[in-house]
C-alpha positions in Angstrom: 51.1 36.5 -20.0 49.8 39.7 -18.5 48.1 41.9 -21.2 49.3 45.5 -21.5 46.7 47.8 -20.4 45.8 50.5 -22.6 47.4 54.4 -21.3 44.7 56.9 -21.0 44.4 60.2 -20.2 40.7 62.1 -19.9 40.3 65.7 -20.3 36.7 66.4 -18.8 34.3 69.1 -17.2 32.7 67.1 -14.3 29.1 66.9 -15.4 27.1 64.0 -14.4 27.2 62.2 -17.4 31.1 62.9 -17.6 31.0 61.2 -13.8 29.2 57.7 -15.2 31.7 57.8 -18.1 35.1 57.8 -16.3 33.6 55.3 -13.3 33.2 53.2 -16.3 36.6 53.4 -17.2 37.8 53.1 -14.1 35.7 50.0 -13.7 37.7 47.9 -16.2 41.7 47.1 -15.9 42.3 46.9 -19.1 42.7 50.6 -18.7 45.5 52.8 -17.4 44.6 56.4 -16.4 47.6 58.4 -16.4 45.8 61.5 -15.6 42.6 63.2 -15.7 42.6 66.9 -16.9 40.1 69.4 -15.9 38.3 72.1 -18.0 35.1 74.2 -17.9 32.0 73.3 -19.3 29.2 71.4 -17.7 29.5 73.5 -15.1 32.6 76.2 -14.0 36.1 75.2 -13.9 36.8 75.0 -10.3 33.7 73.2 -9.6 34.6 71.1 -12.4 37.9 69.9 -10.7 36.2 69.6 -7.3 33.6 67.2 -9.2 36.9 65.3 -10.6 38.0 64.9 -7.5 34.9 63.2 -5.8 34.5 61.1 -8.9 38.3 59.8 -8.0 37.4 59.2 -4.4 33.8 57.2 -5.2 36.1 55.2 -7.4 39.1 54.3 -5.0 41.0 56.0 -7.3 42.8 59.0 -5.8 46.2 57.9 -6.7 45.3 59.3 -10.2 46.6 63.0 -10.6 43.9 65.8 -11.5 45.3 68.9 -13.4 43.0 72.0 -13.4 43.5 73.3 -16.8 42.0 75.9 -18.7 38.7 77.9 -17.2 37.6 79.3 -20.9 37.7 79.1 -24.6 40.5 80.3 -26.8 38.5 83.4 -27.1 34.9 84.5 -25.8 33.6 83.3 -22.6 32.7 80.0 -21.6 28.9 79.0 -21.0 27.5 75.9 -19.2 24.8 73.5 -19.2 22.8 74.4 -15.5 19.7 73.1 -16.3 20.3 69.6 -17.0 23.5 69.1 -14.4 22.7 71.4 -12.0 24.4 74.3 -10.6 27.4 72.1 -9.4 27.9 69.8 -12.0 26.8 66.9 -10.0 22.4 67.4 -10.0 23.0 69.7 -7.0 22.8 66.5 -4.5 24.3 67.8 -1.8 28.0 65.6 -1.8 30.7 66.7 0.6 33.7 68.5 -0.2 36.6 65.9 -1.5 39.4 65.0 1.5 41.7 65.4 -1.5 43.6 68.4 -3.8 44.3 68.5 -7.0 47.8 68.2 -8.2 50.1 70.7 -8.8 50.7 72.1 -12.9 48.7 73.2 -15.6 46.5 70.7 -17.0 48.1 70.9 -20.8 52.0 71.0 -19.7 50.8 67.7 -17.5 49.4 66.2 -20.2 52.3 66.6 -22.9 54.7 65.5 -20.2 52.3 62.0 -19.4 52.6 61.1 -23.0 55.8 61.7 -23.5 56.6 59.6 -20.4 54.2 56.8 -21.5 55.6 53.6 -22.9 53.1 53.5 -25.6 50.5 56.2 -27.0 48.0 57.6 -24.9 44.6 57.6 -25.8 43.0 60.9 -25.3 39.3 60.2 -23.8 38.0 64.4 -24.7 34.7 64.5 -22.8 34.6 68.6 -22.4 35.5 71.4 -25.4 39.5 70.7 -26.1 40.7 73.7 -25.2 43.3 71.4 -23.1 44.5 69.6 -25.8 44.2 72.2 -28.3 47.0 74.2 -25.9 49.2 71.1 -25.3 49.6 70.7 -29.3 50.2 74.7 -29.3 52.6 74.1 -26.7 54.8 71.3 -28.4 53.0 69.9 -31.1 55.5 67.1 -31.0 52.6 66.2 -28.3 50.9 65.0 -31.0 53.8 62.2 -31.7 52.8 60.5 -28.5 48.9 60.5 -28.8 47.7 57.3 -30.4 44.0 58.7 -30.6 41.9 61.6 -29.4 38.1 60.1 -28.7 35.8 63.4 -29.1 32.7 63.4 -27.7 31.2 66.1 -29.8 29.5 66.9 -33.2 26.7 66.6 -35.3 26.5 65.0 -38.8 23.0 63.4 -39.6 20.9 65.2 -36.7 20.8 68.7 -35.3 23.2 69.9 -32.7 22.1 70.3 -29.0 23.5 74.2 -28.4 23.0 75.7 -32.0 21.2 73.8 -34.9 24.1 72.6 -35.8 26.8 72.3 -32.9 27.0 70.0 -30.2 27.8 71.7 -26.8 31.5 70.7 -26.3 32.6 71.9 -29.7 30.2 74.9 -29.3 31.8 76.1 -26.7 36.0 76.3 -27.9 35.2 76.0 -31.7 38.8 77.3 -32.6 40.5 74.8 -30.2 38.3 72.5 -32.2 39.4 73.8 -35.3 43.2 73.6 -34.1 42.6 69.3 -32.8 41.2 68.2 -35.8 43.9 69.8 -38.4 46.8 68.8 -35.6 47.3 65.6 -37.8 46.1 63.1 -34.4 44.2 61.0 -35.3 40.3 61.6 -34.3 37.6 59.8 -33.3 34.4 61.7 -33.7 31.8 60.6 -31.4 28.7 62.7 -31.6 25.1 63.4 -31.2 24.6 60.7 -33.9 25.5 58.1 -31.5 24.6 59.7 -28.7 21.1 59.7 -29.9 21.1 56.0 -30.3 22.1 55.6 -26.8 19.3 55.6 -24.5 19.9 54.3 -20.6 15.9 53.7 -19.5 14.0 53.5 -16.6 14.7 49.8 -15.9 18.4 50.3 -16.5 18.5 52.9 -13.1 15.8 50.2 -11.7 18.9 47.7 -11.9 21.5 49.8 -11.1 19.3 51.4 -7.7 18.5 47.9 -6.5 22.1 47.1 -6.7 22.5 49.2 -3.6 26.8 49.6 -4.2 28.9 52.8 -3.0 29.5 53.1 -6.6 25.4 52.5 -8.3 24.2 54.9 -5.0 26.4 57.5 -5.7 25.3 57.3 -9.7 21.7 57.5 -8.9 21.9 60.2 -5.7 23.5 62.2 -8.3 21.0 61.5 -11.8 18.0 61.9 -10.1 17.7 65.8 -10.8 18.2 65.1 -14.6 15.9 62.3 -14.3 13.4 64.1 -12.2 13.8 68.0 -12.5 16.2 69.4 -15.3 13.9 71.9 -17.2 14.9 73.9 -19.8 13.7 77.4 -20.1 13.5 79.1 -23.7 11.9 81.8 -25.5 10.6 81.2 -28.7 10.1 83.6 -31.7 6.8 85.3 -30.6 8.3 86.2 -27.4 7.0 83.7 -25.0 9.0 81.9 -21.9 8.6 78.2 -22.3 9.7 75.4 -20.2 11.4 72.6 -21.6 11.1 69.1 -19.4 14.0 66.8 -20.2 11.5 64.6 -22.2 11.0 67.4 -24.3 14.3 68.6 -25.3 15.7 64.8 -25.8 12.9 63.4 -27.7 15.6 60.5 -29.0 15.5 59.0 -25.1 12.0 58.3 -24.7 11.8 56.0 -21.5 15.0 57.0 -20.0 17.9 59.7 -20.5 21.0 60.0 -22.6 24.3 60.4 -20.7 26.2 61.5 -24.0 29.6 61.1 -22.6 28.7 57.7 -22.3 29.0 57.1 -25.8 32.7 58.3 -26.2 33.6 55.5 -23.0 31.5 53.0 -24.9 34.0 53.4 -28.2 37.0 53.2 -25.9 35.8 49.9 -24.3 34.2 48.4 -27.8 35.0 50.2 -31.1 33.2 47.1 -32.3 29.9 48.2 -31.3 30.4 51.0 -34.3 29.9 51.6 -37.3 32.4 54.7 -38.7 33.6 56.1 -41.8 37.1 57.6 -42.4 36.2 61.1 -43.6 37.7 64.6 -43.7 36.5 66.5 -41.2 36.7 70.5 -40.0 35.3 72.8 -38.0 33.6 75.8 -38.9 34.5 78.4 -36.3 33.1 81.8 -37.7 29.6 80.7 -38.9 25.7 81.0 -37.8 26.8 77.9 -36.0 30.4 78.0 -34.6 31.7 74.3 -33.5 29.7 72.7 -36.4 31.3 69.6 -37.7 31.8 69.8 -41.5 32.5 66.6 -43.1 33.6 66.0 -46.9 31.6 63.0 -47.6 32.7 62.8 -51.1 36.4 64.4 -51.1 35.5 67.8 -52.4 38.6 69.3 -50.8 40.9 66.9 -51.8 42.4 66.3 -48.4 43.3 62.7 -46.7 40.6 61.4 -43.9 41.7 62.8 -40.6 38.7 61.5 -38.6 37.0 58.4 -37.9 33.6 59.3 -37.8 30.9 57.3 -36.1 27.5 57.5 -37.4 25.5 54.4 -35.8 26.0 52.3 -32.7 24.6 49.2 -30.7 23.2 51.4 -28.5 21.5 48.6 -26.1 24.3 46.5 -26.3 26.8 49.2 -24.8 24.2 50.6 -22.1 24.2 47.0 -20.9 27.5 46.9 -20.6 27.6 50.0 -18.7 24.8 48.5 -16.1 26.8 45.4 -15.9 30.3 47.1 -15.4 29.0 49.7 -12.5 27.7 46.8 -10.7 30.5 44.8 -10.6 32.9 48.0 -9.9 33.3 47.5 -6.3 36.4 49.4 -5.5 38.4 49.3 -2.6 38.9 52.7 -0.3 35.5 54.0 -2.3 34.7 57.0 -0.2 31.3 57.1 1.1 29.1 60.8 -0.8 
């Protein structure tokens, strides 16, 4: 008996960590991609669905439908993240132009309508801020009838955030879509910089994956090698003075490698087993000295019923080496050549 593959559909912002996540979905059957809906973020929104594109045609997998989708947050302007993934998204290597287009629509109607058409609940893989999915519930938040999970790569509970002190980048950047996801009633999973942190894919991991010498493991490293190599980080700090920050530096928790945080959100859709979680109200504080900052109600202070399952700790070597594994293997057929 053939088992039922599980219906996806990733809203991302094309990023090269966001690129090793989805090849890793698309590396294992056991998953159906219904769509992949683009956003801002890593790096700007048309560049973003150009990057979603390539990703698609490195993988085989053009027959998947890209939606561009919103280019900004619910209000304010959207920022990205340059210095680590470069000025295209994809470490500035140099890849081609995709052969293909995206498809026609607006990334939230196209969602709502690929639930709604799926036999069973999709499983929203949220890799970017959710403005996308915060406008399909907005929309018709009977949307939220046909979503079986939304997996959030975003937040910070136990450690600092990564683009405030307290607020991870994705949720930092569309705090009130945030705010409307999480009190939609779907049910969340928040992956954040406390697993993130515990996921570290070092030096001999890319060692493996470069000797591996696939369409797939060349395209990964072509593309990683300005994060590895050259992503500084400039700052000024409270005297006044320009500093610049090596990747090292800003992400002590990777010593001996570099942490693809949208990794971590893949690695809970392909194992939840490799987590440890805790069912826990949480919100979003939108209007604070740290807007997108996760607040969770550890001991029910509000009085409200859990409405996210919140990971705090994960096998962290286990997963990567599942991920080395996985992109080996992954040897699709009509990969493109970037």
């Amino acid at each position: 008996m053939t088992e039922e593959k599980i219906p996806v559909i990733i809203d991302t912002d094309p990023g090269d960590d966001d690129a090793v996540a989805i090849l890793w979905v698309l590396a294992n059957p056991r998953f159906d991609v219904k769509a992949c809906t683009v956003g801002y973020g890593n790096a700007g929104a048309e560049k973003c669905v150009c990057n979603m594109l390539r990703i698609l045609e490195v993988a085989g997998r053009t027959d998947i439908p890209v939606y561009a989708g919103a280019h900004r947050p619910l209000l304010g302007r959207a920022e990205n993240a340059a210095w680590i993934h470069g000025e295209d998204g994809l470490g500035d290597a140099g890849f081609p132009l995709p052969d293909t287009q995206p498809a026609p629509g607006y990334a939230p109607v196209e969602m709502i309508r690929h639930a709604k058409e799926s036999k069973e609940p999709v499983t929203l893989l949220c890799l970017s801020p959710v403005t996308n999915v915060a406008l399909a519930y907005l929309l018709d938040p009977t949307f939220k009838n046909h979503v079986r999970e939304v997996l959030i790569m975003g937040g910070a509970v136990r450690v600092p955030g990564n683009a405030s002190p307290g607020a991870s980048a994705n949720l930092k950047n569309d705090p009130w879509a945030a705010q409307i996801v999480y009190r939609s009633g779907m049910r969340v999973v928040q992956l954040g910089l406390d697993t993130c942190n515990k996921m570290t894919e070092l030096d001999e991991d890319w060692a493996v994956l470069e000797a591996a010498q696939t369409q797939v493991t060349d395209f990964i490293i072509r593309m990683l090698r300005f994060r590895r190599e050259q992503a500084v980080r400039v700052i000024t700090d409270q005297a006044g003075n320009v500093r610049r920050l090596s990747q090292a530096e800003e992400m002590p928790d990777h010593a001996g490698g570099i942490g693809l945080n949208d990794v971590a959100a893949t690695a809970y859709l392909i194992e939840p087993d490799w987590f440890k979680t805790r069912e826990v109200y949480v919100d979003i504080d939108a209007d604070s000295l740290c807007p997108g900052r996760t607040v969770p109600d550890m001991h029910g202070l509000w009085g409200k019923a859990p409405n996210t399952r919140l990971a705090y700790d994960v096998d962290g070597r286990a997963a990567v080496e599942r991920l080395v594994r996985d992109l080996i293997a992954f040897h699709p057929v009509g990969s493109r050549v970037y």
